[in-house]
C-alpha beads as a LAMMPS data file, in Angstrom:
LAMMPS data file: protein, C-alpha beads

64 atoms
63 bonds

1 atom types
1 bond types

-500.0 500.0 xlo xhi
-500.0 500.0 ylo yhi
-500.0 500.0 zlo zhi

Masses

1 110.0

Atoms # bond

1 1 1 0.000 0.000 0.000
2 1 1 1.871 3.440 -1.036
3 1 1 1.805 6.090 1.649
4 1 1 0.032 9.458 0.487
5 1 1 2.565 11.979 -0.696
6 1 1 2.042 14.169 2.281
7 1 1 3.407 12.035 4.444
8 1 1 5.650 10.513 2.265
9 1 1 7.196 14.191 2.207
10 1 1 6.856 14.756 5.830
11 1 1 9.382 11.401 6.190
12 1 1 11.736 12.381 3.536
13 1 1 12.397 15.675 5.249
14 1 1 12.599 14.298 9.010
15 1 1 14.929 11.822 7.175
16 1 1 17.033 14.822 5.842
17 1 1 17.019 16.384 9.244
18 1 1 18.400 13.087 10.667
19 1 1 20.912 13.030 8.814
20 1 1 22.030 16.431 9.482
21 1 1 21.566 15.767 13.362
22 1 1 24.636 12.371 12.936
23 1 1 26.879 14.490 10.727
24 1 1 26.792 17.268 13.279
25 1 1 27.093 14.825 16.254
26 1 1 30.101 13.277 14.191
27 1 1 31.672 16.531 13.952
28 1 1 31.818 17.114 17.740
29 1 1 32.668 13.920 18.601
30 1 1 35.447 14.090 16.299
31 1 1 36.587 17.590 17.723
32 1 1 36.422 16.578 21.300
33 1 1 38.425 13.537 20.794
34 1 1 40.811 14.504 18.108
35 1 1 40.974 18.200 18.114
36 1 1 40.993 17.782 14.133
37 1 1 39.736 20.614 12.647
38 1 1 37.630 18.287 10.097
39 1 1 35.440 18.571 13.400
40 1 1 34.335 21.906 12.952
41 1 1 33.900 21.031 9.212
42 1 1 31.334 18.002 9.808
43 1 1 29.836 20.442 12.731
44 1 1 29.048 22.954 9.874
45 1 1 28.083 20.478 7.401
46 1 1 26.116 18.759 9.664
47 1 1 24.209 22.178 10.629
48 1 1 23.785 23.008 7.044
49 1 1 21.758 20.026 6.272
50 1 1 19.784 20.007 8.922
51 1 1 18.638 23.679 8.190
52 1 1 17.977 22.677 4.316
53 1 1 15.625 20.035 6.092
54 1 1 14.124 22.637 7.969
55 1 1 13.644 24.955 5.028
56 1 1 12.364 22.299 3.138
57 1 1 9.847 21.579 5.885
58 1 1 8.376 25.033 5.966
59 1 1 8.209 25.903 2.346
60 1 1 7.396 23.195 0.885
61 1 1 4.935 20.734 3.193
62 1 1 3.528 23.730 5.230
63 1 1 2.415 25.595 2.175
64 1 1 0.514 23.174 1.205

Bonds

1 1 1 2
2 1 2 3
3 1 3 4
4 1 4 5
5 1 5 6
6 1 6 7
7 1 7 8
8 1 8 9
9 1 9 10
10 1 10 11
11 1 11 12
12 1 12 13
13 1 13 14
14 1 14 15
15 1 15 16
16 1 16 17
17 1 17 18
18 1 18 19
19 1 19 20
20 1 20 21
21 1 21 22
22 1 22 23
23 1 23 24
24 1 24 25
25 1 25 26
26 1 26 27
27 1 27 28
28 1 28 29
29 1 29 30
30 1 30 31
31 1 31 32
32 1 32 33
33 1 33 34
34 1 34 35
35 1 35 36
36 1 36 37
37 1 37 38
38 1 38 39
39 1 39 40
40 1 40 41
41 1 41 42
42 1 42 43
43 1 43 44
44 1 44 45
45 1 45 46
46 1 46 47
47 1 47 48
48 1 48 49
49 1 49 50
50 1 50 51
51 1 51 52
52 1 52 53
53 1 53 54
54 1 54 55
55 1 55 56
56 1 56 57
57 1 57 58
58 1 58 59
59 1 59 60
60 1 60 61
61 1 61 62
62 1 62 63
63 1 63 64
């Protein structure tokens, strides 16, 4: 049985927001253990996605 696209958007950005969430929890955890600058990298990265998510999540399924 396919899911109705409304909620088959609302998953699809929680899953983009996820994702965000583990790259920025990678980051720190690689800065606190290593120091490594690629920390602050993944941190960014990781904060980037997760407000793309967020975007996507008011423009696109709230709108409708």
């Amino acid at each position: 049985m396919a899911l109705p696209l409304s909620l088959r958007l609302l998953l699809a950005f929680a899953a983009i927001e996820v994702v965000g969430i583990a790259v920025g929890s990678a980051g720190l955890a690689v800065e606190f253990i290593y120091g490594a600058d690629v920390g602050f990298v993944l941190l960014t990265a990781g904060g980037l996605v997760f407000g793309v998510g967020s975007l996507l999540w008011a423009k696109v399924y709230k709108a409708r």
